[in-house]
DOPA-605050 format. One record per residue (C-alpha): x, y, z; residue in one letter. Coordinates in steps of 0.02 Angstrom, whole numbers, plus 32768, in hexadecimal, padded with zeros to 4 digits. Layout:
XYZA/...
***
This chain:
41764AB3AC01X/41114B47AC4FX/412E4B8FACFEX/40864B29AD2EX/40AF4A8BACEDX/414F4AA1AD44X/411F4AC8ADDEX/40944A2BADECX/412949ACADC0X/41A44A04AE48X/41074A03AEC7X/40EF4937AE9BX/41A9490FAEA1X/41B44980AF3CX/41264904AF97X/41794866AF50X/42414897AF80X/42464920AFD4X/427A49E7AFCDX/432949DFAFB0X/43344941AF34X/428F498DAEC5X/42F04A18AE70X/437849A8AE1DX/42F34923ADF4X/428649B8AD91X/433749D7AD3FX/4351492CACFFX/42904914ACBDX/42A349C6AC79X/4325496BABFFX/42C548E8ABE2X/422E4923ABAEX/428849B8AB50X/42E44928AAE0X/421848E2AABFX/41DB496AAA78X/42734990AA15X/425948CCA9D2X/419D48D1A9BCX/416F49A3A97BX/40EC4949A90DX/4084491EA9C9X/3FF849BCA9E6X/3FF14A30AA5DX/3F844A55AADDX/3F324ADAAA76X/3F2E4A72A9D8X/3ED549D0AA2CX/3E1749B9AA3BX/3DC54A07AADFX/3DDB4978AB5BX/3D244959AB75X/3D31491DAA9DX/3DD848ABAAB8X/3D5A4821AADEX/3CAD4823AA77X/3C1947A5AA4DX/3C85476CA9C3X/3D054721AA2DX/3CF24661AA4DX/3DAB460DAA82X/3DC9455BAA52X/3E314509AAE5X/3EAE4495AA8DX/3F524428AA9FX/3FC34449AA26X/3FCA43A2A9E6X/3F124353A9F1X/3F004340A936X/3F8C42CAA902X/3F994283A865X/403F420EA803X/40D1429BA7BFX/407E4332A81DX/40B2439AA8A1X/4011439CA8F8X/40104451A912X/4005444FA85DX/3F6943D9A84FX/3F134436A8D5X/3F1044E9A877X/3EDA4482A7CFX/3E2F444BA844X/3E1D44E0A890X/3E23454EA7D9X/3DB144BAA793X/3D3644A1A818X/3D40454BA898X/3D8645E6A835X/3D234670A86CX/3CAA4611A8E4X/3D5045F0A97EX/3DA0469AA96CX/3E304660A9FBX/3E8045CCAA1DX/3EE945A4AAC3X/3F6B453CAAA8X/3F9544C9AB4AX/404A44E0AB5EX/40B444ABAACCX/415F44B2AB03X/41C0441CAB28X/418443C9ABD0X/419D4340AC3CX/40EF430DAC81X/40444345ACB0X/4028434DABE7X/407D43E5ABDEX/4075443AAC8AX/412D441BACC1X/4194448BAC45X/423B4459AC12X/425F44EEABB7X/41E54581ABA4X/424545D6AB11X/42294552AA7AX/419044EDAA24X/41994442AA6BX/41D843EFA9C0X/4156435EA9BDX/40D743C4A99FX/41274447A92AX/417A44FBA930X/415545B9A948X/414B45C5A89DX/409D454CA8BEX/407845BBA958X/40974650A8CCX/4011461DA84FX/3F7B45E3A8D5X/3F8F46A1A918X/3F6F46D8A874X/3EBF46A4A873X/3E98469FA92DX/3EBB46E1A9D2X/3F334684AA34X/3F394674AAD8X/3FE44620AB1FX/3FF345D9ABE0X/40784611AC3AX/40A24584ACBCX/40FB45EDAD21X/40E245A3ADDFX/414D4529ADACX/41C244D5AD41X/41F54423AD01X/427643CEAD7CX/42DB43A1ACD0X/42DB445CACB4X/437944A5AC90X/43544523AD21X/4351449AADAAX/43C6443AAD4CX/444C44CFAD7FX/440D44CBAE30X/44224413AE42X/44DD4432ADFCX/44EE44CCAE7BX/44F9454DADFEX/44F345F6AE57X/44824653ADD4X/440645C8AE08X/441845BCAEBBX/43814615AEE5X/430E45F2AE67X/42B54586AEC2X/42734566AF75X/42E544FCB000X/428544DBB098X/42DF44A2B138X/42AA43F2B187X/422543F3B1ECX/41CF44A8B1BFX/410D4499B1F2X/40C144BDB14CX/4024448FB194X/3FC5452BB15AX/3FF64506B09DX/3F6944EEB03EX/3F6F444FAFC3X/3F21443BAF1CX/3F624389AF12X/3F7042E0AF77X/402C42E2AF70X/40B4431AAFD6X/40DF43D6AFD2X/41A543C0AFD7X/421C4361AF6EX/42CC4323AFABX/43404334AF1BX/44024317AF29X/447243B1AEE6X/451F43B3AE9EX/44FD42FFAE7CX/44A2431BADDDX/44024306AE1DX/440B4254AE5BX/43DF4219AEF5X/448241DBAF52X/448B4118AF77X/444F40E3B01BX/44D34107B0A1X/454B4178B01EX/45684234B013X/45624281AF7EX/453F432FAF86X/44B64391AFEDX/44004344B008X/437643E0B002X/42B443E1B00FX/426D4446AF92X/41AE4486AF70X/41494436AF06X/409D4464AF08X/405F43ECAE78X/40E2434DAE66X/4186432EAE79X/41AA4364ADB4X/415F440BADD3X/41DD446CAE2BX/419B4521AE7AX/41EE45ACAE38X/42334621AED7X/41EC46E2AEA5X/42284722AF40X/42CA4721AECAX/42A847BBAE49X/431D4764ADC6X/429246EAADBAX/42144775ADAEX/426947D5AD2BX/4298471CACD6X/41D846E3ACD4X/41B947A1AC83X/422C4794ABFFX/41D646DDABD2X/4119473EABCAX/416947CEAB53X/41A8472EAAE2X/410046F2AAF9X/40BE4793AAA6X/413B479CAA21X/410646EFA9F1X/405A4712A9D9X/40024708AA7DX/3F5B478CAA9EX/3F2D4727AB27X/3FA746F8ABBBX/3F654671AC3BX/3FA24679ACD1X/3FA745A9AD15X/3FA44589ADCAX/3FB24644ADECX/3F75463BAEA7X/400145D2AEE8X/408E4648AEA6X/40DB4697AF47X/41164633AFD2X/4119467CB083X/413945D8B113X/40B84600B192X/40384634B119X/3FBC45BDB0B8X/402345FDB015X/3F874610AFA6X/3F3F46C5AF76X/3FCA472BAFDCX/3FCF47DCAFBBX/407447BBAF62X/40114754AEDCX/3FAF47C9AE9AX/40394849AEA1X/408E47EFAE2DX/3FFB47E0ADAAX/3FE0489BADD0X/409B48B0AD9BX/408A483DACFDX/3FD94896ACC9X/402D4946ACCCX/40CD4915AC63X/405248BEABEAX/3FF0496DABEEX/409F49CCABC7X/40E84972AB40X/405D4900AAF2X/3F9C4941AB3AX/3F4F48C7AAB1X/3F664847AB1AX/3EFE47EAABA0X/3F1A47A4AC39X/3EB046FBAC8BX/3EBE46B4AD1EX/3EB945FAAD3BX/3E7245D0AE08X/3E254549AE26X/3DE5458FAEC8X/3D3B45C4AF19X/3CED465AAEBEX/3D0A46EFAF35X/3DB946B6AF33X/3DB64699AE82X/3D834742AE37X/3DFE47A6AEADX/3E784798AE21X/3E114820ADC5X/3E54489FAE2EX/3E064946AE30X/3DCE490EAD94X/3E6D498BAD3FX/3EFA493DAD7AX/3EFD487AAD81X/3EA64800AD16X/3E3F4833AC8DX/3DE1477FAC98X/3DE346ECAD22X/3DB5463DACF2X/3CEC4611AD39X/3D19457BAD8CX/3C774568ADDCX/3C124569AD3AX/3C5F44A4AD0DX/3C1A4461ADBFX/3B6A44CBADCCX/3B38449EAD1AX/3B6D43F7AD33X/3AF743EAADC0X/3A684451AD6CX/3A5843B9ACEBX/3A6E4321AD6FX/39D24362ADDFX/396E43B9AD49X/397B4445ADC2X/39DA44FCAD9AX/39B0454DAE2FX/3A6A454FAE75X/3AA74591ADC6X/3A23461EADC2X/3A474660AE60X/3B03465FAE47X/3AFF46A1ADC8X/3A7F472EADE7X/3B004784AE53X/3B944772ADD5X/3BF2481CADBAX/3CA04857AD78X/3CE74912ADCAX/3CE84962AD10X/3CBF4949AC6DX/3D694918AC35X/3D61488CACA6X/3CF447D0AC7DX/3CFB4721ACA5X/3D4F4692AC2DX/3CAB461FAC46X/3CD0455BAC25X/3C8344ABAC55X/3D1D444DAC17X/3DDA4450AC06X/3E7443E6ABF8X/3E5843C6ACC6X/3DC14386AD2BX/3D1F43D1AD5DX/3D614446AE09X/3CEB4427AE84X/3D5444AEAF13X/3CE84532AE9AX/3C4D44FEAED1X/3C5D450FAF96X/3BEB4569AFECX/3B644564AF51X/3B5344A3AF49X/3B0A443AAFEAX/3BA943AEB015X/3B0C4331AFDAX/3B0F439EAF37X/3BCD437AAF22X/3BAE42D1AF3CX/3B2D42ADAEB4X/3BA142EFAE39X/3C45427BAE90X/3BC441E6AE79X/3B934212ADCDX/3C23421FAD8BX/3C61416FADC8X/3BB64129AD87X/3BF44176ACEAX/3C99411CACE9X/3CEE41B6AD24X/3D6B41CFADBCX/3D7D423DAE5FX/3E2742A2AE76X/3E5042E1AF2AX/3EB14357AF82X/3F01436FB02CX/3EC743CEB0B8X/3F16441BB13EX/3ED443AEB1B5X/3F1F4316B157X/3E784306B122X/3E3342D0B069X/3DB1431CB005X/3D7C4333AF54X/3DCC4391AEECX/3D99437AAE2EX/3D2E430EADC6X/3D8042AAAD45X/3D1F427AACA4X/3CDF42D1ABFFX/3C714353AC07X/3BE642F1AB96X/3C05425DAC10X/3BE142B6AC9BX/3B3042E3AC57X/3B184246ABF5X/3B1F4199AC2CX/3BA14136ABBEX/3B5C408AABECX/3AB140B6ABD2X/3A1840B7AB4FX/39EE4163AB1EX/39EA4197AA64X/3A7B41F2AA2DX/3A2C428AA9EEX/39E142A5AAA2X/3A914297AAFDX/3AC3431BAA7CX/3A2C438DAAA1X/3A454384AB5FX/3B0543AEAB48X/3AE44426AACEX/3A7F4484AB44X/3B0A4471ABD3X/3B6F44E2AB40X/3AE24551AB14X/3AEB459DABD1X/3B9D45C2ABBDX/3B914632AB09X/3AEB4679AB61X/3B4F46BCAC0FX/3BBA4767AC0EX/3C814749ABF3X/3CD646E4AB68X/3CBC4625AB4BX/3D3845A8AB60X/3D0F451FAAFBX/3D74446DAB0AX/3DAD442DAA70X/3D564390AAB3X/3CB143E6AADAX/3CB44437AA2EX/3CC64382A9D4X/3C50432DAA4AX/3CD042B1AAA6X/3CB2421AAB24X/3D2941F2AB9FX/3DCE41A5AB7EX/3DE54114ABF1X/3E5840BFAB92X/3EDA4170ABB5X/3EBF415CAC66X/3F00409EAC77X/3FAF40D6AC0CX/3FD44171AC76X/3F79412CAD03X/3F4341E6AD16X/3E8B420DAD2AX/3EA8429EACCDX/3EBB424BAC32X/3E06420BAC4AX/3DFB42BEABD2X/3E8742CBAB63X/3E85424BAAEBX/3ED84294AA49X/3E6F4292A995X/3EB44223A900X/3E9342A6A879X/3E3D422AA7F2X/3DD641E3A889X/3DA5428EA8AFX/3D6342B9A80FX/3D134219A7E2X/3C944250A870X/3C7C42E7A84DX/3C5A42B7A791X/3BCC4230A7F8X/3B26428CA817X/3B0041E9A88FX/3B9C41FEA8FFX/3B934258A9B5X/3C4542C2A969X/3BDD4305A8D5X/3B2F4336A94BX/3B884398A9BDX/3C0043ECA947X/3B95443CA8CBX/3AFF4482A943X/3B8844BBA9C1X/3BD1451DA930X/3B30455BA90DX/3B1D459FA9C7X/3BC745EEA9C4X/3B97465AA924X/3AE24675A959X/3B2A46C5AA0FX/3BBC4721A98FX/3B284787A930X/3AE547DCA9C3X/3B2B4866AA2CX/3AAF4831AACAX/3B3D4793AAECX/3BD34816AAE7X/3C2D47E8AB7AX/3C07487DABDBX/3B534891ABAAX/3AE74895AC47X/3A9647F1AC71X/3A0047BEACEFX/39D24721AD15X/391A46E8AD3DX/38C7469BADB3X/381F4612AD94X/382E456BAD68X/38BA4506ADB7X/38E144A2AD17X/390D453BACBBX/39A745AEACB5X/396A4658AC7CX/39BF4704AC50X/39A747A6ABECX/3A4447CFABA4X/3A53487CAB61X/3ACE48DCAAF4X/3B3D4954AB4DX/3AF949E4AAD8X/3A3849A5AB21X/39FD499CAA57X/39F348CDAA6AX/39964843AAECX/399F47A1AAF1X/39444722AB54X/39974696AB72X/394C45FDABB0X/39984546ABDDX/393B44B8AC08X/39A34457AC80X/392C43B3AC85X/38EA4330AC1FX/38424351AC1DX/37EE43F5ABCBX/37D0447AAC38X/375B4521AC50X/379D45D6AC2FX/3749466DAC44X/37764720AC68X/374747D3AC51X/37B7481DABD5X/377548CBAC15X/37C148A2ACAFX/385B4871AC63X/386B490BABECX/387548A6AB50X/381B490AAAB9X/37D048A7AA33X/374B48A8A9B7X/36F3480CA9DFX/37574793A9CBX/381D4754A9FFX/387646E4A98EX/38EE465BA9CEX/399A469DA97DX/39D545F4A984X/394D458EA91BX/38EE4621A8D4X/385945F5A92AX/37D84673A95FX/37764675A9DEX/36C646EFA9FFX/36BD4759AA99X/36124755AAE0X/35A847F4AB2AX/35FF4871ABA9X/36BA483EAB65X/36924789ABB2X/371846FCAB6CX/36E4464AAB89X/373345C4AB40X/37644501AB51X/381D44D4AB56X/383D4431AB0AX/38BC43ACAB6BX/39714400AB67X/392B4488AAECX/39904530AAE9X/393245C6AAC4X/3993466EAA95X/38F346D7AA67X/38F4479DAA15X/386E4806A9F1X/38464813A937X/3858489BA8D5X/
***
């Protein structure tokens, strides 16, 4: 390592544990990241990898994923789901996260048994091997907690020394009033120890009764990092993570990391140290790859992950995209979208957002405080029960109850399932939700079950009797393809034209993630920007049309600095469209029409 990367890891481990204990600590990662790049000399230097402005380009498009959502008889579905992705996305979804694979014990993944091995239901590394060798992959690293069947807190329930600490006792009756909750549940366990995890039998003593933290259920056990074994433990996990094929390293449920009693234990300073310590080990011993953080919090708090914009996260999940879009499309109105996103920024260029509408949980609706009304949070709560959906709360401080996420597919959320409209209108007005996504700066995150046009999954939620599973339902390969193949099915009319915007935003520099963007104001119905490539030699206007009806656009391309020679074409369906005296455009946007227009050449 060089004297500078050494001396930011001794200043982080200084902050987290203090003068004296940092030096031996440096020591012992020393070794261990010494022994990586001995293992791995075919990983590039910081010299030999792109600029870190290029890591990320127009070309990227990430396919979020569980590792077994194609299933098929005599497969290991890891298996069946690279054979779709080389048929159907080979060079169109150029990454593919992977919700976590290893073997788990609930939450679909989310309470990790053992973070070292494939979870053998769904296949092995070798499967993990050959998707990385036609996309990116991006891994999770569930690292604020671990599975209570975990061999970990298996040792601590046994009393196991080495295990002692490793995660967090609190004494009866500590006010952890401050704590901020994501979840409706109680923030401490009581679990028995030397007793092999059982509770003891009313009245009888066997072994010692503890409370321990549990910030999401009583399966998911929080890992104690005021313990640096657990640190350097959780770092030796990432560099296997990287070894296996990871570029892309999400970091879950990264804001509730440290614990400090008298604090609200979200965001501390100690949090972010510990990403900043994570993003400069990455940057000495494998600078290919990328950090994200995962918080599903307000935006200001949200995007302090980036750091200085050199030494944290190189992109933070838009979590209030999902809830502004959504409500752009219910009122027909994207004034709330525009001016959010009018003031977006990153602090440098190799810095940008991971911009999704969907994922494996609900629609967060803590994102959109402070830019939706409480009436415009409660449209979308009663829309999505109209649509069959559900409403997922968390507990405040107060004791209080409010709304926390939205539960229900994407498309249902947009498109009454119940109700009358033709097919191939539902599929315009979603497709449209998706167009603003590939159209904004940063990377898209598409849902597997946005890319293949999904409903909701009712029947999911009534087994687990989780409203989660309201978005998770799994694919039966044949099933799968058998819609696709059907030019009349919802599957196959969001599938192809959604491909079709993914390569159409991959051939032009102006949607590189870092390319500037402004949006425009006029009509209320429309979302409008100019994107423009980061070398200034492309524009593209961009325009959405968040309502059902057709809608006025004009504008002054003088005014907007786009050059043309009379005309712009729509890049999308090859459309042109004539510019009228003194650089005047005026146009009609159809119902749900997207419009990415170029000047001609």
């Amino acid at each position: 390592m060089s004297e500078s990367i050494e001396h930011h890891i001794l200043n982080h481990l200084t902050f987290l544990y203090g003068a004296k204990r940092a030096p031996a600590l440096l020591e012992r990662l020393r070794t261990i990241l010494t022994q990586f790049r001995r293992r791995n000399p075919q990983f590039p230097t910081a010299r030999e990898c792109p600029l870190p402005r290029e890591r990320l380009t127009e070309r990227d498009a990430m396919l979020i994923t569980y590792g077994d959502q194609v299933q098929e008889p005599g497969k290991p579905p890891l298996q069946s789901l690279a054979e779709v992705l080389e048929k159907y996305a080979k060079d169109v979804i150029t990454g593919v996260h992977i919700l976590p694979f290893f073997p788990y014990s609930s939450d679909d993944g989310f309470s990790v048994i053992d973070y070292t091995v494939v979870n053998p239901d769904f296949g092995t590394w070798a499967d993990i091997e050959r998707l990385s060798r036609n996309f990116r992959l991006m891994f999770d690293a569930v690292i604020n907690h671990v599975s209570a069947q975990s061999r970990w807190f298996q040792e601590f329930l046994k009393d196991n020394p080495e295990f002692a600490d490793y995660f967090i006792v609190v004494e009866e009756g500590t006010d952890l009033s401050q704590v901020v909750r994501p979840r409706a549940l109680p923030l401490l366990t009581r679990v028995q120890t030397a007793s092999g995890g059982q509770p003891p039998p009313r009245g009888g003593d066997r072994g010692e009764s503890r409370l321990v933290w549990t910030t999401f259920s009583a399966d998911q056990i929080d890992l104690n990092y005021t313990n640096p074994d657990v640190l350097l433990k959780i770092v030796e996990i990432l560099l296997l993570y990287v070894e296996k094929g990871a570029e892309i390293i999400r970091l879950d449920a990264i804001a509730y990391l440290w614990k400090k009693i008298g604090t609200t234990c979200i965001h501390l300073e100690e949090a972010h140290r510990v990403v900043k310590l994570f993003r400069v080990v990455l940057d000495a011993v494998a600078p290919h790859v990328i950090i994200v953080t995962e918080t599903n919090v307000p935006h200001e708090e949200n995007v302090s992950y980036f750091g200085d914009g050199t030494d944290e996260a190189q992109m933070v999940y838009q979590f209030s995209l999902p809830p502004l879009v959504f409500h752009a499309f219910l009122s027909g109105d994207a004034s709330y979208l525009s001016e959010w996103a009018a003031d977006l920024s990153t602090p440098s260029d190799s810095t940008t957002f991971f911009n999704f509408l969907a994922s494996h949980d609900g629609i967060g609706v803590r994102p959109a405080e402070g830019i939706l009304s409480p009436s415009g949070v409660q449209s979308l709560v009663e829309r999505t029960l109209a649509h069959g959906g559900f409403v997922s709360y968390k507990t405040n401080p107060d004791g209080t109850q409010s709304v926390y996420e939205l539960n229900i597919s994407y498309f249902d959320a947009l498109s009454d399932p119940n109700g009358t409209e033709p097919l191939d209108l539902q599929a315009r007005r979603f497709l449209a939700s998706q167009a603003i996504v590939l159209s904004l700066a940063g990377v898209p995150g598409i849902y597997v079950h946005s890319l293949f046009g999904s409903r909701s999954y009712p029947a999911g939620v009534e087994q687990t009797e989780r409203y989660r599973s309201i978005n998770r339902e799994k694919f039966r390969r044949d099933e799968l393809e058998q819609s696709l193949a059907d030019s009349s099915s919802l599957r196959h009319q969001v599938f192809y034209p959604y491909l079709h915007l993914i390569r159409t935003r991959a051939a032009h520099p102006a949607f590189h993630p870092n390319g500037a963007q402004e949006v425009l104001f006029g009509n209320r119905a429309l979302f409008t920007l100019v994107r423009t490539s980061p070398d200034g030699g492309e524009q593209v206007l961009c325009i959405h049309n968040v309502s059902g009806a057709a809608q006025p656009f004009r504008t002054d391309l003088k005014a907007l600095s786009i050059q043309h020679t009379g005309a712009l074409r729509d890049v999308i369906s090859g459309t042109s469209y004539l510019v009228g005296d003194g650089d005047d455009l005026a146009l009609t946007v159809g119902p749900y029409q997207v419009l990415w227009l170029k000047a001609e050449w």
